[in-house]
N, C-alpha and C positions, 0 to 999 in steps of 0.2 A: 572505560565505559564509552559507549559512541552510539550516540542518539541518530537515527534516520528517521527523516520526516519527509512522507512523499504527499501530493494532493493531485488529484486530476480532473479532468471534463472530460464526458462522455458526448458520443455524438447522438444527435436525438433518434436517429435509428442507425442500428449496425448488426451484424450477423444475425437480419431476421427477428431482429426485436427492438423494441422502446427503450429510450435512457433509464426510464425504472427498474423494467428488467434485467439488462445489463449493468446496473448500479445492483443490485441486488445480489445477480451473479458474481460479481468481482467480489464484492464484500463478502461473500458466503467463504469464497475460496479463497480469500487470505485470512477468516477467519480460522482454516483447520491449518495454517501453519505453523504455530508453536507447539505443536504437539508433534511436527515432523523434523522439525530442524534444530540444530543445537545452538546454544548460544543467546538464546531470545530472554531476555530478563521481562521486559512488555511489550504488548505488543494490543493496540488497539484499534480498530477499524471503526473508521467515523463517518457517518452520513449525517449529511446538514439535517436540522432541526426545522421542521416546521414554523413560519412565520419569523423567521429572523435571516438575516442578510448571509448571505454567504456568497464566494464566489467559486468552490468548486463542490463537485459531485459527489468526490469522496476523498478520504484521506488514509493518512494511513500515519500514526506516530508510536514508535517502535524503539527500542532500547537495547542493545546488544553487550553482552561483556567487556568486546575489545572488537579493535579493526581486524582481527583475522576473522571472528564468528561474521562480522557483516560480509566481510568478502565470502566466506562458504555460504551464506544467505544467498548472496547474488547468483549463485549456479548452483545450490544445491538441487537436487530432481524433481523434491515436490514442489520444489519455486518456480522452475521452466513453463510448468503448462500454464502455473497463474499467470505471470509475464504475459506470456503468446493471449490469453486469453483476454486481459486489459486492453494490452496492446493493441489487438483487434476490433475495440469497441472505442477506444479515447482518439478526442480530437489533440489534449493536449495534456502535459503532466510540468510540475514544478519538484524538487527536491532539494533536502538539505541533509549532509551531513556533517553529525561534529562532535568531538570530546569536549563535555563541557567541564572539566576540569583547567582546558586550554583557555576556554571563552573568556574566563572571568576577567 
């Protein structure tokens, strides 16, 4: 099993729209990815909570079988336009990955 855990900042405006909007958009469309890619055991998409501290825009904490399903993750088709799509909107991105059978 290998846990990925991404989080990002969005820039206050990019391709023509507001951080909400493009928080909104990202999240939508990493939301239909477990139903396109194999390997995803969970797969959560998080946006901060009203009134409480946070320091990015969105996240993403996701759970994968094994190191091969996360690598097909990374390039599978339907993950390409989300990327390019993020991508395009974020000032900045933080990530972890890990077996946490290893961690302990």
């Amino acid at each position: 099993m290998i846990k990925h855990i991404v989080a990002w900042n969005f820039a206050d405006e990019a391709e023509g729209a507001d951080k909400a909007t493009n928080v909104a958009l990202a999240a939508k469309a990493l939301r239909e990815l477990p139903d396109k890619v194999p390997g995803i055991l969970e797969f959560e998409v998080i946006t901060p909570q009203d009134g409480l501290d946070t320091s990015f825009d969105l996240a993403l904490y996701s759970v994968f079988t094994d190191a091969d399903a996360l690598s097909g993750y990374a390039v599978h088709p339907a993950h390409l336009p989300v990327v390019a799509l993020i991508k395009a909107r974020v000032t900045g991105r933080s990530v972890i990955d890990y077996d946490p059978a290893e961690s302990a």
